[in-house]
N, C-alpha and C positions, 0 to 999 in steps of 0.2 A: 529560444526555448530555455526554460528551466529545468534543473535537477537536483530533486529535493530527496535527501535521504531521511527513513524514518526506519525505528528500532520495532519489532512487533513480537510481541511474546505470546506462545500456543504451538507453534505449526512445527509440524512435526514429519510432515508425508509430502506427497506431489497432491495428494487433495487439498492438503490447508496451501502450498503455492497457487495451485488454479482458481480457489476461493476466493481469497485474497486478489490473485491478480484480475478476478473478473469484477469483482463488486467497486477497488479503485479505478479500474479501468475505464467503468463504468460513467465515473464524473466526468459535467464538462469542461472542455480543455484538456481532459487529461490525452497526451497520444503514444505514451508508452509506462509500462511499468516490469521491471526487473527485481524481483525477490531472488535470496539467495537464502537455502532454507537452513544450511549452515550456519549462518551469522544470524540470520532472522533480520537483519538488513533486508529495505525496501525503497527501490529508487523509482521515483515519481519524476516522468517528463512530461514538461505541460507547456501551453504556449504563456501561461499566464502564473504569477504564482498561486496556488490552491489555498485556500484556508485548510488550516490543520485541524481542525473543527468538521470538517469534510472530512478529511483524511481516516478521522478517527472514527466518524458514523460510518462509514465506508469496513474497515477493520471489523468494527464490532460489529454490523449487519454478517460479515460473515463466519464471525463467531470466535474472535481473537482479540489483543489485546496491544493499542498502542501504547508502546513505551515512553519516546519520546521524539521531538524532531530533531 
């Protein structure tokens, strides 16, 4: 497994965390993701590494903003 951490700029509530955690959640390989809505910290567990190019269509499909990896 991998764990890839990534910065996301927006969220602000428990709705921008379930957003987010649904829409990366969403890609495949991905089988866990933990946001911290604090930091805006978002760790991505996958069997594989993900493109961050994903990562980020993923973000912005739910209406946020990646920072960085």
């Amino acid at each position: 497994m991998v764990d890839t951490t990534y910065q996301v700029r927006g969220m602000t509530c428990g709705h921008c965390v379930s957003a987010v955690s649904a829409e990366v959640g969403a890609i495949a390989g991905v089988r866990d993701v933990q946001v911290n809505l604090a930091t805006g910290r978002v760790t991505v567990t996958s069997e594989q590494p993900v493109a961050t190019d994903s990562i980020r269509a993923a973000v912005d499909e739910a209406g946020y903003d990646l920072v960085e990896a």
